[in-house]
C-alpha positions in Angstrom: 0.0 0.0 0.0 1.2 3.3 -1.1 1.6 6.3 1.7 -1.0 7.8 0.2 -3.3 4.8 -0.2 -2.4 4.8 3.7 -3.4 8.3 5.1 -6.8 7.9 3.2 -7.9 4.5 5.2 -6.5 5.5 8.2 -8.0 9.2 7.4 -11.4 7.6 6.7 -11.5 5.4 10.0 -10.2 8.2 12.4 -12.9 9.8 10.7 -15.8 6.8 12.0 -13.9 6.8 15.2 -14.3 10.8 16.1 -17.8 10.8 14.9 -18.9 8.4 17.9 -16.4 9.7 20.5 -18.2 12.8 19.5 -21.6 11.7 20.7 -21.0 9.1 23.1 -18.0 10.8 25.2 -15.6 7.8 24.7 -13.1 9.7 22.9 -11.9 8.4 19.2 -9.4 6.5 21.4 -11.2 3.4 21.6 -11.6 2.4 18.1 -8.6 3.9 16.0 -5.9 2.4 18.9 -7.1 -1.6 18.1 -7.7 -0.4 13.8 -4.1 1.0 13.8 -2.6 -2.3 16.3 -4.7 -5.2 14.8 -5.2 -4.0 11.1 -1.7 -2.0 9.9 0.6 -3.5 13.0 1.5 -0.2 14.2 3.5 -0.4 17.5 0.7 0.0 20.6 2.9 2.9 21.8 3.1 5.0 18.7 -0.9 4.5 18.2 -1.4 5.7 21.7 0.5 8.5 20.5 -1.5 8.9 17.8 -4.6 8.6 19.6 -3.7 11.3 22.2 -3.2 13.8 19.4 -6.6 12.5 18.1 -8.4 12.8 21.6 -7.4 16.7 21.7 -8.4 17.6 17.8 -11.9 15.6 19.1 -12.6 17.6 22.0 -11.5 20.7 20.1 -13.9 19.9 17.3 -17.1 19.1 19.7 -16.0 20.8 23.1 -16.8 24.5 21.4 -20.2 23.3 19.7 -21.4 22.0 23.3 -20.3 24.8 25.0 -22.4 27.1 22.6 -25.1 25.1 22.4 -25.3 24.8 26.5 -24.6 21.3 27.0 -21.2 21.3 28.4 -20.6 22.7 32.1 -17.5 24.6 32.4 -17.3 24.6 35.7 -17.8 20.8 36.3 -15.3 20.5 33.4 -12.5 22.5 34.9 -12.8 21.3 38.5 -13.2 17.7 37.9 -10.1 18.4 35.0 -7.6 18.8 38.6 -8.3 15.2 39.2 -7.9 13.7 35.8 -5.1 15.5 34.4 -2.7 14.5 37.6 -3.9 10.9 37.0 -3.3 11.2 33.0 0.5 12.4 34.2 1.0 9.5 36.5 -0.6 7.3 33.8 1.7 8.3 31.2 4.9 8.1 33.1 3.9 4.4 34.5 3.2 3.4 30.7 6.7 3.7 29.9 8.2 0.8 32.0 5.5 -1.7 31.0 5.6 -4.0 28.5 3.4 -3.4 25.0 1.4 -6.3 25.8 0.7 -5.9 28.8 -0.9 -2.8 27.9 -3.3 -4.1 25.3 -4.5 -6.5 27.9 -5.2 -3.4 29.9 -7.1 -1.5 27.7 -8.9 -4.3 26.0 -10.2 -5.5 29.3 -10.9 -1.5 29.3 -13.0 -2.0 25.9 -15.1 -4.8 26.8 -15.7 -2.8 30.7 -17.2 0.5 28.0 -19.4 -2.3 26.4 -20.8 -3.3 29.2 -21.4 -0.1 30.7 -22.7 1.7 27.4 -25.5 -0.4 27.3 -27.2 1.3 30.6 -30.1 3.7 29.7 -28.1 6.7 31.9 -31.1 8.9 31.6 -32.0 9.1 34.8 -32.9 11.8 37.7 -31.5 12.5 40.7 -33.0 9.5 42.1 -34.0 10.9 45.4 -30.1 12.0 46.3 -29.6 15.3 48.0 -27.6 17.7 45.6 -24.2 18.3 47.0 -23.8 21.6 49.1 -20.2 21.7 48.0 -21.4 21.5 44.6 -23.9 24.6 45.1 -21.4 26.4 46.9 -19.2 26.6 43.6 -22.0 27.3 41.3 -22.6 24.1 39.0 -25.8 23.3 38.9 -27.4 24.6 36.4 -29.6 23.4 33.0 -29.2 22.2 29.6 -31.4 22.9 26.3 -34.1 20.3 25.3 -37.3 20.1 22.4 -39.5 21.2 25.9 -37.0 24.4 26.9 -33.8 24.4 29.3 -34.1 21.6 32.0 -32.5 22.2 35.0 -30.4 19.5 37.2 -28.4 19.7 40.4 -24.7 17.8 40.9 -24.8 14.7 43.9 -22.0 13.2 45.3 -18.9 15.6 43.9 -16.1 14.2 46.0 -16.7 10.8 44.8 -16.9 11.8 41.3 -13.5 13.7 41.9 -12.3 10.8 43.3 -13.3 8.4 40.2 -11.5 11.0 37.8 -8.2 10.5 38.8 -8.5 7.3 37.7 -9.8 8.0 34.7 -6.8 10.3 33.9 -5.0 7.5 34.8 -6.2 5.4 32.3 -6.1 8.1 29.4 -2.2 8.2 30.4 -1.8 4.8 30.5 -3.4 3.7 27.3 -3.8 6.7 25.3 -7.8 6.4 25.2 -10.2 9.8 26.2 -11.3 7.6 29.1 -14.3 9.1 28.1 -16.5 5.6 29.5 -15.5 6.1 32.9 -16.0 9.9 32.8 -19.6 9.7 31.3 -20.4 6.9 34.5 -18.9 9.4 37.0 -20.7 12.4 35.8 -24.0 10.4 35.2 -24.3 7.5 37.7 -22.0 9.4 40.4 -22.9 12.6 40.0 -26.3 12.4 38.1 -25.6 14.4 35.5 -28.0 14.3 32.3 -26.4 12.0 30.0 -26.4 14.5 27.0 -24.7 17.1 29.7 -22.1 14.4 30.9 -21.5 13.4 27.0 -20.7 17.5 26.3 -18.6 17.6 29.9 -16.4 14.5 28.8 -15.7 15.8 24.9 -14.8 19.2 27.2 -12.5 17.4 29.3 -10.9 14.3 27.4 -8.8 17.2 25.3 -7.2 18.9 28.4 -6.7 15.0 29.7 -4.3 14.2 26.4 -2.6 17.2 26.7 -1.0 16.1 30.1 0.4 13.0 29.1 0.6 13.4 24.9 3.6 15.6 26.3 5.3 12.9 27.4 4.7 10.2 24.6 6.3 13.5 22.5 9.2 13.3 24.7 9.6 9.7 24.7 9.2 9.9 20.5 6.1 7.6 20.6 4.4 10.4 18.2 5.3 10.2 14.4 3.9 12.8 12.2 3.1 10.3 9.5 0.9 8.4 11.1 -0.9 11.5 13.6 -1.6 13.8 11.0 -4.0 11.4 9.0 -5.8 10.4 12.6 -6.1 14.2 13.7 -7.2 15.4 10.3 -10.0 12.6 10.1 -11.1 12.6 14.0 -11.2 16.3 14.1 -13.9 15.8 11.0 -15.4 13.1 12.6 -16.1 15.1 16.1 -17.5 17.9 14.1 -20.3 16.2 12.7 -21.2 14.5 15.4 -22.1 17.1 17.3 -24.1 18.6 14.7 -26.4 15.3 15.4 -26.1 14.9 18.9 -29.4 16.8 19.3 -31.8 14.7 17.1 -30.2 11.4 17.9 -31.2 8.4 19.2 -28.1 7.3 21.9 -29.7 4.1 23.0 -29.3 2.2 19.3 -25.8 4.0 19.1 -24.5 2.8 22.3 -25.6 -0.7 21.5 -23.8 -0.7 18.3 -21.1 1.1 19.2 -20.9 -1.4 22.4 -20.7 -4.5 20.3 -18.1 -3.0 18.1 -15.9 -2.3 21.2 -16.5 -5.4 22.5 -15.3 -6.8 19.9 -11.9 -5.2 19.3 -11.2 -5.5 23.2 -11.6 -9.5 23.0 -9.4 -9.1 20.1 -6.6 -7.2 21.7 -6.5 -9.1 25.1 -5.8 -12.2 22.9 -2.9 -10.5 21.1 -1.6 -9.0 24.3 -1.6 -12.4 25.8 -0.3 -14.0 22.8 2.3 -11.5 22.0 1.9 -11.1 18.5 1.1 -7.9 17.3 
């Protein structure tokens, strides 16, 4: 295949991959990572590289949409963004003293836990919990735009959420992924966010995430230009126009498609982590 032949396919899935890290949260992570491994052999380490380029041109892409159109909470964003982007930094540095394989292990047993979990119908209310004081005391509640007029919601159990963050930082340094899965269950099952609020909140964050750890796979040469630029180009195109059909779509057939599809690739990857062939 020629270089050019190259960019295009790998152009053309970054761009299937930021379209639903666009509406589901996930980050493009989670698909191009196992296409770029299982399909064109690329080292795991310089397509988590890849992918950490590709999670910041897909919150750029979606993060400014949201934030105009009203889903996305700044201030949730930024506060919770403490937690994850310390956790990305101790995620990235660990990643480079363990073994390739080990790490697709990791993050396919990562995959099929996003399946799982995307499944859930996270459209639910408070559920009786009292909003968090701390919470109020900072300012974020506050609503979010729907076909009946601006909704408003109130945040539950911040510390916790805080808490479950810095893990999902970790895991964004680790394996190069938005962690966007465990960010939409803290915000939504934690926190009881509206699921189309916690989707905006996570494309808002996952970019400030990469940034903490892509500085290090820089460092450590794990990024190559040839292979980013394609990803970046095509997730950045794939993030914008998903969020342009965020608003009329139906998330419960996405997330179960977009679940098996996962699931999939994450079997797949834990067998050629524990194989070692790659």
């Amino acid at each position: 295949m020629t270089i050019l032949g190259f960019s295009a396919v790998v152009a053309s899935a970054s761009l299937a991959a930021g379209f639903l890290g666009a509406l589901t949260g996930l980050g493009g992570g989670v698909v191009i990572i196992p296409f770029l491994t299982l399909v064109f052999g690329v080292d795991i380490r310089y397509a988590v590289g890849a992918s950490l380029v590709s999670v910041i041109a897909t919150s750029s892409g979606a993060a400014a949409a949201y934030v105009k159109e009203g889903f996305s909470n700044i201030r949730i964003g930024m506060f919770l963004e403490i937690a994850t982007t310390l956790g990305a930094l101790a995620g990235a540095f660990i990643a480079g003293f363990v073994e390739p394989r080990v790490i697709a292990v990791i993050f396919g047993l990562a995959l099929i836990g996003s399946a799982l979990t995307g499944r859930a119908d996270r459209e639910r209310e408070g559920g009786g919990m009292a909003p968090d004081p701390l919470a109020a005391r900072l300012k974020m509640n506050a609503s979010y735009p729907t076909d009946r007029g601006p909704v408003a919601y109130a945040v539950r159990s911040l510390p916790l959420g805080f808490g479950l963050m810095s893990v999902a930082g970790m895991l964004s340094g680790l394996l190069g992924i938005g962690s966007g899965a465990l960010k939409v269950i803290a915000m939504d099952r934690v926190m009881r966010l509206p699921f189309k609020v916690s989707t905006a909140t996570s494309n808002f964050m996952i970019g400030v995430t990469a940034v903490g750890s892509a500085g290090i796979y820089l460092h450590r040469g794990y990024i190559d230009p040839g292979l980013t630029m394609p990803v970046m180009l095509g997730v950045l195109a794939g993030s914008i126009l998903g969020t342009r059909v965020l608003k009329s779509s139906e998330p419960g057939r996405l997330r179960l498609v977009f679940a098996v599809v996962i699931a999939a690739l994450g079997a797949e990857m834990i067998i050629h982590g524990l194989t070692g062939v790659f």
